[in-house]
Structure formats: C-alpha cells, structure tokens
matplotlib code that plots the C-alpha trace (Angstrom):
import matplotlib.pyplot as plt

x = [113.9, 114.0, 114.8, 112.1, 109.7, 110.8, 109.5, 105.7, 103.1, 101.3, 103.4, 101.9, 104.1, 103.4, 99.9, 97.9, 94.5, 92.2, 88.7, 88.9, 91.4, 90.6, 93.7, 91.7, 94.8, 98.1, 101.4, 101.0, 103.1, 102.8, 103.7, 101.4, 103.5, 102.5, 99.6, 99.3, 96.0, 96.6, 94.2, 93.6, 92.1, 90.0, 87.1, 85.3, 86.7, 90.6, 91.4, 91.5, 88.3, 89.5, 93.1, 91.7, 89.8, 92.9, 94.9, 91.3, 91.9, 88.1, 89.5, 92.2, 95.2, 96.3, 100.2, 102.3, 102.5, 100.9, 102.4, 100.9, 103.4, 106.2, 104.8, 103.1, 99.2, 99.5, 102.3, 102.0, 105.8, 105.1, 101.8, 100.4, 96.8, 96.0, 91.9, 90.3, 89.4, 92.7, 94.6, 93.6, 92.3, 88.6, 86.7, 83.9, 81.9, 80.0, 76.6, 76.8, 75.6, 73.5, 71.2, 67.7, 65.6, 69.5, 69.7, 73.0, 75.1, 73.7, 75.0, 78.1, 78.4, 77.7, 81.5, 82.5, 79.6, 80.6, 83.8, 82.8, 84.1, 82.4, 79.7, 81.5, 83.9, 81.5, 79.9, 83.3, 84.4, 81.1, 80.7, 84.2, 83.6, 80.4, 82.1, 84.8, 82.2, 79.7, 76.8, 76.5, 73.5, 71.8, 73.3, 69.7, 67.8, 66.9, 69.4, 66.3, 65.3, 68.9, 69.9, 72.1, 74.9, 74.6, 74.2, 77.7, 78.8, 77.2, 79.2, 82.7, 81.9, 81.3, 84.9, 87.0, 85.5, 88.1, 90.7, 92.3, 95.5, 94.8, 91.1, 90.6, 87.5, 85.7, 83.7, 82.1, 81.1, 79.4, 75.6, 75.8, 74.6, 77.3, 77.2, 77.1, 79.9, 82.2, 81.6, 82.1, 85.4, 86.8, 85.7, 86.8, 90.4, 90.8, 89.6, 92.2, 95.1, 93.9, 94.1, 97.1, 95.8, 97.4, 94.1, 94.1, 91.0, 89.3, 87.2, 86.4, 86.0, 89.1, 87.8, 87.4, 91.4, 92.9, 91.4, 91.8, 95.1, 98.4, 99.9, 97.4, 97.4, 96.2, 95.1, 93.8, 93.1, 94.6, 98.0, 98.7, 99.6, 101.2, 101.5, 102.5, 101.1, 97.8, 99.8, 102.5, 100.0, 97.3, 100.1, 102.8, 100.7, 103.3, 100.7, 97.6, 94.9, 96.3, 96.7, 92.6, 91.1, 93.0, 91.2, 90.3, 93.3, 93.8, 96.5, 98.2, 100.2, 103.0, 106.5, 109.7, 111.1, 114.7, 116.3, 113.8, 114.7, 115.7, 115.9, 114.9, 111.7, 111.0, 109.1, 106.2, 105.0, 101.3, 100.0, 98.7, 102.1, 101.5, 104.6, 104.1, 106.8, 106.5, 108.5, 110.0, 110.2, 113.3, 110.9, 112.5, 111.4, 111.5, 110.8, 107.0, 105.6, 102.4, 101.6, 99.2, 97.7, 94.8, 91.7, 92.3, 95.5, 94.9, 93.8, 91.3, 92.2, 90.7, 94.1, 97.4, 99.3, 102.8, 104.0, 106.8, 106.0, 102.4, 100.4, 98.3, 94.9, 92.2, 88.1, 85.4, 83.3, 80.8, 80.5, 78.9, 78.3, 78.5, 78.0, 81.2, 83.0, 82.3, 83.5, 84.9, 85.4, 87.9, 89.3, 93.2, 94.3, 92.9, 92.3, 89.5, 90.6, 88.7, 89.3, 88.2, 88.1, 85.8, 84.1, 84.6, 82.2, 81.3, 82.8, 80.6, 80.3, 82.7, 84.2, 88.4, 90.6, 93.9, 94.8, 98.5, 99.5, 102.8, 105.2, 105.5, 102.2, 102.6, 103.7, 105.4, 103.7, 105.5, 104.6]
y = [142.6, 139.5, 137.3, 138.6, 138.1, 134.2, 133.8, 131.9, 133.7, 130.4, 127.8, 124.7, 122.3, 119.2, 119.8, 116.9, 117.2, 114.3, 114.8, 112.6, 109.4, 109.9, 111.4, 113.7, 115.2, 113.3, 115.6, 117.4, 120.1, 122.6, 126.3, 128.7, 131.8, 135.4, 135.9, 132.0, 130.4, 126.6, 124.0, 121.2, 118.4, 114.7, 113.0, 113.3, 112.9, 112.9, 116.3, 119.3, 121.3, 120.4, 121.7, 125.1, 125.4, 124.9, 127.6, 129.8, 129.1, 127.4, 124.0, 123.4, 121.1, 118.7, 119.5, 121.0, 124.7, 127.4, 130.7, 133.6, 136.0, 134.8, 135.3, 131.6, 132.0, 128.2, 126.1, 123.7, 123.9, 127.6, 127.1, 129.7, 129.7, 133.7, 133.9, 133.3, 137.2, 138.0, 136.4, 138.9, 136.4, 135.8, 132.8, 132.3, 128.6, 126.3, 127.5, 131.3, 132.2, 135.5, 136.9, 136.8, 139.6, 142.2, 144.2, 143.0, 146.2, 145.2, 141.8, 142.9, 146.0, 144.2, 143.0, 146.9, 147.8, 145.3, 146.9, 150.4, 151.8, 155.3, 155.4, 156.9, 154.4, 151.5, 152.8, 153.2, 149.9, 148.4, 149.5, 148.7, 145.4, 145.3, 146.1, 143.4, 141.1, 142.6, 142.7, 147.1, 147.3, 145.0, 146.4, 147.9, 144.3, 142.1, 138.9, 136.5, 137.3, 136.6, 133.9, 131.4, 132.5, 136.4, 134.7, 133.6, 136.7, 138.9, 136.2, 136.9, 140.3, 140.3, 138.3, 141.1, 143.8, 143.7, 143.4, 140.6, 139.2, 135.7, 134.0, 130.8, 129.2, 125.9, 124.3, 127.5, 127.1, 123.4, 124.6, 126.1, 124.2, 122.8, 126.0, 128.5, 126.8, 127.1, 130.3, 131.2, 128.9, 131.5, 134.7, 134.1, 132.9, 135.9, 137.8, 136.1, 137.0, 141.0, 141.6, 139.3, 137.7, 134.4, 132.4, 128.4, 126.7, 123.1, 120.8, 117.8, 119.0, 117.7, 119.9, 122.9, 122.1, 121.7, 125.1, 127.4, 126.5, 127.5, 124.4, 121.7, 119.2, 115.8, 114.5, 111.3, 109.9, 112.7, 112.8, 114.4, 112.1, 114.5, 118.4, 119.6, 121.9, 120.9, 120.0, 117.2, 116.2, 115.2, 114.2, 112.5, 111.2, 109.7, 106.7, 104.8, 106.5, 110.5, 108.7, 107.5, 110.1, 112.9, 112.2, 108.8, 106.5, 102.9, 100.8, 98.4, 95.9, 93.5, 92.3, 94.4, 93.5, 95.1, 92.8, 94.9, 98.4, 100.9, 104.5, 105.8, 103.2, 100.7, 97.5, 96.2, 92.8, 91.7, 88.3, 87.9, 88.7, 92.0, 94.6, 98.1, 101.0, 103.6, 106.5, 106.1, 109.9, 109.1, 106.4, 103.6, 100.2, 97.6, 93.5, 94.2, 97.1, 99.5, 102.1, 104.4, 105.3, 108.2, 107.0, 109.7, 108.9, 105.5, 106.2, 103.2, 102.3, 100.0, 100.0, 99.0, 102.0, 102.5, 102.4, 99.9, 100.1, 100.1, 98.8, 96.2, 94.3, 94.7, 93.8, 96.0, 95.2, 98.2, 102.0, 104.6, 108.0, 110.5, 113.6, 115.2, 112.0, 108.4, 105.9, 102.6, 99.5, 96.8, 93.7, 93.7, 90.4, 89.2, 92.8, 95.4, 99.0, 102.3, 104.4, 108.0, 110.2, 112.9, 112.9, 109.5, 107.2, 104.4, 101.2, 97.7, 95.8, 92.5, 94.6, 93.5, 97.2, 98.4, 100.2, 102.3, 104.7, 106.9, 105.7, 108.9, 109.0, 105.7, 107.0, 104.8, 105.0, 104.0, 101.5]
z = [-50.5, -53.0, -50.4, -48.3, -50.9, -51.3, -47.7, -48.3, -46.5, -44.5, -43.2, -42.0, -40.0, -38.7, -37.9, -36.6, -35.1, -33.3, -32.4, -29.6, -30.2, -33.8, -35.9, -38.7, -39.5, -39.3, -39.6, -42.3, -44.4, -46.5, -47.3, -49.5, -51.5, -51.2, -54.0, -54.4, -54.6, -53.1, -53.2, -50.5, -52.8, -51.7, -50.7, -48.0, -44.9, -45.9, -43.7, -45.8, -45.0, -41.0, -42.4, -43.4, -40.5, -38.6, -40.5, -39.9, -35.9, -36.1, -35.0, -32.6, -33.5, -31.3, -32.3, -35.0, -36.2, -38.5, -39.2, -40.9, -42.5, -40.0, -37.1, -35.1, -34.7, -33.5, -31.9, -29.4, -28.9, -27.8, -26.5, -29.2, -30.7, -31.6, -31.9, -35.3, -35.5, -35.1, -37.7, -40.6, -42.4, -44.7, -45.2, -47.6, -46.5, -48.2, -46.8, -47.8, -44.5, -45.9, -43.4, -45.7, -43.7, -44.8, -48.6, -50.2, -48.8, -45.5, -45.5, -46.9, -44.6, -41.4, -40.2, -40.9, -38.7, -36.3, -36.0, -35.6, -38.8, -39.9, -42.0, -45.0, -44.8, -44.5, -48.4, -49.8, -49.0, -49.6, -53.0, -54.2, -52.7, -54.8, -58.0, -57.0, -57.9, -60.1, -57.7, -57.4, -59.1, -56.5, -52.9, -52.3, -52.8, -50.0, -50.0, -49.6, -54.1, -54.8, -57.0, -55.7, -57.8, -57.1, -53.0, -53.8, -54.9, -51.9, -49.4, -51.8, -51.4, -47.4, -47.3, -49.6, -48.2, -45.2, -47.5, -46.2, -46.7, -46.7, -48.3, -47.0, -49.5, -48.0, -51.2, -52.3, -55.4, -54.5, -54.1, -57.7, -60.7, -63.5, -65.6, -63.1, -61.3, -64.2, -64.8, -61.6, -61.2, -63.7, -62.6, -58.9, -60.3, -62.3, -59.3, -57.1, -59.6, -59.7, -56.1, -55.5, -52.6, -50.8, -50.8, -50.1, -51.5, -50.5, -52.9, -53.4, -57.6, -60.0, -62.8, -60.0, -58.7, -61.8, -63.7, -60.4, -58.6, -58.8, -56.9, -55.2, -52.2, -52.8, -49.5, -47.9, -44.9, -42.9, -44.5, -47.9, -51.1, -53.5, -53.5, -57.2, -59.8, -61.5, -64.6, -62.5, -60.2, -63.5, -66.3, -63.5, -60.4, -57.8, -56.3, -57.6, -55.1, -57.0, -60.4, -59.7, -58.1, -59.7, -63.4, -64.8, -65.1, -65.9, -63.5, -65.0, -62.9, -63.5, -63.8, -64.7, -67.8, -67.2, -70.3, -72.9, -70.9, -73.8, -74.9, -71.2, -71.3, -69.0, -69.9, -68.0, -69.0, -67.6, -66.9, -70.4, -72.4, -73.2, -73.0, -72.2, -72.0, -69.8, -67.6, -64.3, -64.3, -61.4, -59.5, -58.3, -60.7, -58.6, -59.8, -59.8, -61.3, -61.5, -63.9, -65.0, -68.3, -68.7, -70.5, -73.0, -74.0, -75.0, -78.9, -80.4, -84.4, -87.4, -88.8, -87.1, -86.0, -87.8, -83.8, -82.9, -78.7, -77.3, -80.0, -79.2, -80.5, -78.3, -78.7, -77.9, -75.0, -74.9, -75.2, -74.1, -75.2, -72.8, -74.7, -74.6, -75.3, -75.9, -73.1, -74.9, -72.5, -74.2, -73.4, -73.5, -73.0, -69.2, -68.5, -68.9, -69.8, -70.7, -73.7, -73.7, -76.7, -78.1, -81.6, -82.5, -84.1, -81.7, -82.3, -82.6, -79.2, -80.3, -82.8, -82.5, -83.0, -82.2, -78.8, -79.0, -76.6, -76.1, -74.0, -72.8, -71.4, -69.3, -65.8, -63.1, -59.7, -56.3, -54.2]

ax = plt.figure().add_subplot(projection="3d")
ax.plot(x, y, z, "-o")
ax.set_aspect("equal")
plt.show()
C-alpha cells in the first residue's frame, strides 16, 4: 500500500509537440504526486499552457507519453491518445466560459445534465459544489450580474462538481484585479489541499507560483529550466534566465578566484576588483563565473558593516519608491546593481554608502 501510494498520479515523458515544423514543446518531463498541486511557470510562448493542454488530450503531441494513474492516455510508442472526455479530468480556462443567458446552478449543473445524471443527483452535487466555493446563496442568479470574481467561482464550481481526480488550471485567476487575485490565490490553494486533489496549474504570475505550489516547472522555449519547490527554485535558481525571471536578481559575472576559496566560499572577482563570495551549492566553478544575488538581499548602510566578506562602497545613482519598498540603483564599481528593501528612508542621488550581502545568499548559476 505505501509503495503504491509513492507511485505519482501524471507522468509526462518525453513529450514534444510541433504545430507544423515548429517544436512548441521539446521533450519534456515531469511527474505530479497524488494530492499535489504543480505549477508550469514562464512567459509567453515557452510551452506550458500547450503542456497542459496536452495532459487535457486538447492538443495532440507529436511524440512522447502521458499517463494518468498508470494507465497511457497518450503514447506514440503505443499509438495511444484516449479522448479528452475520457480521461477523468477538469479544466478551469482563462476565459471562464459562463453561459450569460444560465442562473449559476445552471451553469454549474449543465455537464451533469449533459451526462444524464438524475435530477436529485444533479442538486446534491450542485449545491455541495456551490458551497465548495462559497457561491450557494447565488445558484438562482443569472451568471450575466456576476462579478468577475464570483464568475470565477461559478467556472471552479462547474470543474469540481464532477469530482474529478485530476484539475488542470490554465491562468485562471488572470482576468481578476490585484486584490481579488490574491485573495483568491489563497482560497483556491486551501481549497486544493481540503479535497486532496492532484491539480497542475499554469501562469505566467511569480507571486501566483510561489504562494500556491507544492513544486513548480520553470519553462522556456519549449524545454523546462528547473523543476524544484518554490523555496529552491526562488533562494537557489540553477541558470540566469530562472534566477531573472523567477524574482528580481542581479548577475554578476567574472573570473574564479580559486587561490582566496575558503570556508565552503568561492570567490568571484569582477572586472573592477571587487571580490564576492558565494555558494556553489555542488555546481561545478569553472575559470569564469556567474552568480546571482536577489535585490533584497543586498542591505544599503551609512556605516561600514562589521562584515569581513561582501562589504563593499558603492554610490547612489537613483531611487524610487514603489510603495511597498523603495528601489535603489547604485554604482558598484563598472557595474549597475539594484537594492530592494522596505521601510527605508531614501538615500540622496550621489550619495556614496555601503552595500554587504551574505555570502550565503550569493548563488552559483551553471553555464
């Protein structure tokens, strides 16, 4: 029973897809656990909505293999490809898709209907699918006075009441406004946890990835960069496109300074001098290196810093408040950095500071 529990729920293998001679998708792979929520995360273009639509049987692959609890619902090696209405799956898309002219418990009701399912049955499941996602008190009102958000809701609804094993989510929460979105990023997480359902999730939103998944898949350009949990693929990012587009990063190129290597470090010299230690975190350090430090753990000081590694002086070159925080660009040597931090009095433009950062902070991308 334990062993059988290990087994992940979707298995993607090798999955390419071309529209035309166009690869989209270029041999990817990936496996989602029972009761995990996995997100596909990068810009336009890079493959993952196409992905999900794969694993949904809406697009066909051009090779590979996708299995569903065990069992192949595509494999070109077994010439496989099981219709999209029968893999026991539920997607919620971008566009909600609500039929206006329908009440909410008629939009929601409508696949059950479809399916011939008695009418008893069709309220029971409606209404718990309505109190899934707090939307009861509206099932008699006509979809077309809906909010946006409860619109959202009515489409959730419509995908849980089947009670599908898998939810496949394609940018749902990307027609909401900033507020509504995050609150709705945490309702439909906790949702996810309470019925246990495997659900894999595409975005193009870091904040939305990083608060809602359980792993995530950085992709671009059809192949997939890093797959790790939120908290490796943000505080250890293997490349320069994950450490850029996953959060705001500064790269910092130079030579390897193996002779001033200590105490796990490595050293990093830049053109102008300047020595920073980092982690390799088991990356190979080659002659030439590049490595990544977050805006917001560079830390800007008046004072010199106690610190005897990463302290360096730096001037102030502008900085701009961004509510939250306050955006400092400096000039470190021949090089332009940015400095993130929240409730901190601006700093003079020319003004000459100290920039420090941890060591352990500094991460070693591969080439």
């Amino acid at each position: 029973m334990v062993e059988e529990a290990r087994k992940p729920h979707i298995e993607v293998e090798n999955l390419e897809i071309h529209y035309g001679t166009v690869p989209a998708v270029r041999g990817v792979s990936f496996s989602v656990q029972p009761g995990e929520q996995l997100t596909l995360l990068g810009p336009s273009g890079c493959g993952k909505t196409t992905t999900l639509r794969a694993i949904a049987g809406l697009e066909q692959p051009s090779a590979g293999e996708i299995r569903i609890g065990g069992a192949a619902v595509y494999s070109s090696a077994q010439h496989v490809n099981i219709p999209a209405e029968k893999r026991g799956l539920s997607m919620v898309f971008q566009s909600y898709a609500i039929w206006p002219h329908m009440t909410v418990f008629e939009n929601v009701a409508y696949g059950l209907r479809v399916r011939r399912e008695s009418k008893e049955a069709i309220v029971v499941k409606v209404d718990r699918a309505l109190d899934m996602v707090q939307m009861r008190p509206y099932r008699d009102r006509g979809a077309s006075q809906l909010s946006g958000g409860q619109q959202q809701r009515v489409a959730l609804a419509r995908a849980f009441v089947f009670q599908p094993q898998v939810l496949l989510f394609d940018e749902p929460l990307s027609n909401l406004d900033a507020k509504l979105r995050g609150d709705m990023r945490i309702e439909l997480r906790e949702l996810q946890h309470r019925l246990g359902v495997t659900s894999v999730y595409v975005t193009h939103d870091l904040e939305e990835a990083l608060a809602m998944s359980d792993r995530i898949v950085v992709m671009r350009d059809g192949l997939i960069a890093q797959v790790g949990s939120p908290g490796d693929i943000y505080n250890t990012p293997r490349n320069a496109f994950v450490a850029d587009f996953v959060g705001s990063a500064n790269l910092i190129s130079g030579k390897h300074r193996t002779d001033l290597d200590a105490d796990g470090l490595i050293a990093l010299e830049t053109p102008s001098g300047a020595i920073l230690y980092g982690m390799a975190h088991g990356r190979p350090a080659g002659a030439t290196l590049t490595m990544s430090v977050r805006t917001v753990h560079l830390h800007l000081s008046l004072q010199k810093p106690n610190a005897s590694r990463n302290v360096w002086p730096v001037r102030i070159e502008r900085t701009v408040f961004q509510g939250d925080f306050t955006q400092t660009h400096v000039a470190w040597g021949d090089q332009r950095l940015v400095v993130r931090a929240a409730g901190i009095e601006p700093l003079a433009e020319g003004q000459q500071a100290f920039m420090t950062v941890d060591p352990g902070r500094v991460v070693l991308l591969e080439e």
